[in-house]
C-alpha positions in Angstrom: -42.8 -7.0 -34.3 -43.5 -3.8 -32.8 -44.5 -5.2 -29.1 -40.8 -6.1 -29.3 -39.6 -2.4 -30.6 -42.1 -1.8 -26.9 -40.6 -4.1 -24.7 -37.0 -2.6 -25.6 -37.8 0.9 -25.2 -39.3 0.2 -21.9 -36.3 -2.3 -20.7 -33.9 1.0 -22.3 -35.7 3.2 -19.9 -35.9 1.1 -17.2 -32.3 0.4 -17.6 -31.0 4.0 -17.2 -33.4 4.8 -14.7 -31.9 2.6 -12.2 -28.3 3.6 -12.8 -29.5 7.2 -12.3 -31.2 6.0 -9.3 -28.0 4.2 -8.0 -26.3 6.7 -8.7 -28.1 9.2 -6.8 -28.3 6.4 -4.2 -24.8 6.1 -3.4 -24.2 9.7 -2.8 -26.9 10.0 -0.6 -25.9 7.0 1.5 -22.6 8.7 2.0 -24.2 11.8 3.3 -26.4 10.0 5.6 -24.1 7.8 7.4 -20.5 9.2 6.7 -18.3 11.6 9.1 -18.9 15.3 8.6 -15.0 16.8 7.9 -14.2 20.6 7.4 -11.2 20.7 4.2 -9.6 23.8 3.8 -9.9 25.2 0.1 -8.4 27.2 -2.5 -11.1 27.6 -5.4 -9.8 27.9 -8.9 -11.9 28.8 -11.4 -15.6 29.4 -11.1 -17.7 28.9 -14.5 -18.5 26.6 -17.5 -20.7 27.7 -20.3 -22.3 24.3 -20.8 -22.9 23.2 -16.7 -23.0 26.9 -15.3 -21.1 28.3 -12.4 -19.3 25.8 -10.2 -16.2 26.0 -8.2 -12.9 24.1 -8.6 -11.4 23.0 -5.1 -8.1 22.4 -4.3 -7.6 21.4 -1.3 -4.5 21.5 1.4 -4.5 17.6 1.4 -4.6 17.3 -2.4 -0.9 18.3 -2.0 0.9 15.5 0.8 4.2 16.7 1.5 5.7 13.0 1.3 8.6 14.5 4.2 5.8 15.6 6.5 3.2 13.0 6.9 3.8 9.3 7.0 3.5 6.7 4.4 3.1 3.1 4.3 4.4 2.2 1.1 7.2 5.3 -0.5 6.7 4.0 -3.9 3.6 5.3 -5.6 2.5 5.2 -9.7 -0.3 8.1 -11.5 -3.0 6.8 -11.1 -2.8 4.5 -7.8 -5.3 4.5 -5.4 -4.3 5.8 -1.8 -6.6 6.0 1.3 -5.4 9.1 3.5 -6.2 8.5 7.2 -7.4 11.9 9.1 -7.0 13.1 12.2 -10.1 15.7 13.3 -8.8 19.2 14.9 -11.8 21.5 15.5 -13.7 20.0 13.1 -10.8 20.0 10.0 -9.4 16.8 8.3 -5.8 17.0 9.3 -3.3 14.2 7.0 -2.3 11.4 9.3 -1.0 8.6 7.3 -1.1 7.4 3.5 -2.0 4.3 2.7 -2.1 1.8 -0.5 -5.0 0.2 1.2 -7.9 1.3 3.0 -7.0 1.5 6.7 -9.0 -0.4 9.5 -11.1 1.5 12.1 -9.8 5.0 10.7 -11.3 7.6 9.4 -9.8 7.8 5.9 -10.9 9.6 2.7 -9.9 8.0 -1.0 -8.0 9.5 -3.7 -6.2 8.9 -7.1 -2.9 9.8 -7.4 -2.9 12.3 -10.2 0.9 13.7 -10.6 4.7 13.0 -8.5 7.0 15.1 -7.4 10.4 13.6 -7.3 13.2 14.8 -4.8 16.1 14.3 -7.6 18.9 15.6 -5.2 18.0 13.0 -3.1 20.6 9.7 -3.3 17.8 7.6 -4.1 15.1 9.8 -6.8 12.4 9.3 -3.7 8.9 10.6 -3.7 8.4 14.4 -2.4 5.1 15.6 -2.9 1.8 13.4 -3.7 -1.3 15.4 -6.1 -4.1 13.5 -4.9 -7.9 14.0 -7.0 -10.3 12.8 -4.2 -13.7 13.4 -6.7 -14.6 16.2 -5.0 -12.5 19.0 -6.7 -15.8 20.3 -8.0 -19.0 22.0 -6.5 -21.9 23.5 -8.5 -23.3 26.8 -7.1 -25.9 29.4 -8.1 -25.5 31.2 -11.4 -23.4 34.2 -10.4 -21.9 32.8 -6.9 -18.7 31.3 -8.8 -17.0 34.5 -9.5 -18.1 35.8 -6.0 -16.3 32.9 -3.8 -13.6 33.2 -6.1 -12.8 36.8 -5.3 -13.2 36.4 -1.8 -10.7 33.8 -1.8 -8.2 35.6 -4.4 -8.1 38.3 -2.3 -7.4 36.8 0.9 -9.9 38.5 2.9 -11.6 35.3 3.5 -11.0 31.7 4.7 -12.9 29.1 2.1 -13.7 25.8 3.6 -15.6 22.9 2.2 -17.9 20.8 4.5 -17.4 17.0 3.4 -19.1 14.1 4.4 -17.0 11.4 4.6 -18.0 7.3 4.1 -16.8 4.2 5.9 -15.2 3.5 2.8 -13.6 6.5 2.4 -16.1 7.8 -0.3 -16.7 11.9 -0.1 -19.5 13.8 -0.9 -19.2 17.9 -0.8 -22.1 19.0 1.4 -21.6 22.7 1.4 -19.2 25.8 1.6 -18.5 27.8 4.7 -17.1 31.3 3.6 -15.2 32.3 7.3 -16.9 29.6 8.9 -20.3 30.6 7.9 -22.4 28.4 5.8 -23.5 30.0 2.3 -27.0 29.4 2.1 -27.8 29.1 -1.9 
């Protein structure tokens, strides 16, 4: 009886061991053999008690201005999956084209629709702006940093951008922060 009570603990163990292993797998497959992207960022809000300080990105392409860029599909639900090809310009991800699939041979970065914004003086009620979550909308930083980058966004004095490292499969991983193109070194 108790070599079973054994063999369950260990298989338990065993058990959550790989899926913290795959987990940390996965994003470090992405940063080794994705595309390296610059997003432009507006940080929110720079602390939890229970994880520490972190900031909360939004980024210029979780907003897509359904007028401005091109879609291939205009009708969209919350929660839909959409694959937003990019264009590179000096390094930054640039909105090219929204798909409901993930593109072939494009770069492309995948999101989750996460609120519509409906043109209702429009004839039809069509689709105006796209909030897209992309699982990156959070980065961890040094106890005390938070409030610092927060600040220097706020204030406007400085231009915070997020280096991302993009997948073939349009998985993103935030590698660092670049506070007027500089790299913060934590």
């Amino acid at each position: 009886m108790r070599m079973n009570q054994k063999k369950i603990l260990y298989l338990t163990l065993i058990f959550w061991l790989l899926i913290f292993s795959g987990f940390i797998a996965y994003k470090e497959y992405t940063l080794r053999t994705g595309t390296e992207v610059l997003l432009k960022t507006l940080p929110v809000d720079p602390r939890d008690l229970f994880r520490g300080d972190y900031v909360t990105l939004n980024y210029e392409i979780s907003t897509l201005d359904m007028e401005r860029i091109e879609a291939e599909n205009s009708y969209f639900y919350y929660s839909d999956p959409v694959y937003l090809s990019l264009k590179l310009e000096n390094g930054y991800g640039i909105p090219k084209k929204i798909y409901t699939t993930p593109p072939k041979n494009e770069l492309y970065i995948k999101g989750k629709v996460k609120d519509i914004t409906y043109d209702w003086e429009a004839e039809e009620n069509t689709i105006k702006e796209l909030r897209v979550d992309y699982g990156i909308e959070s980065y961890f930083v040094p106890e005390g940093r938070g409030i610092e980058i927060e600040i220097e966004q706020q204030t406007g004095r400085k231009q915070i951008d997020a280096k991302v490292i993009i997948d073939k499969y349009g998985n993103a991983v935030v590698k660092s922060l670049l506070i007027d193109g500089e790299e913060i070194e934590f």
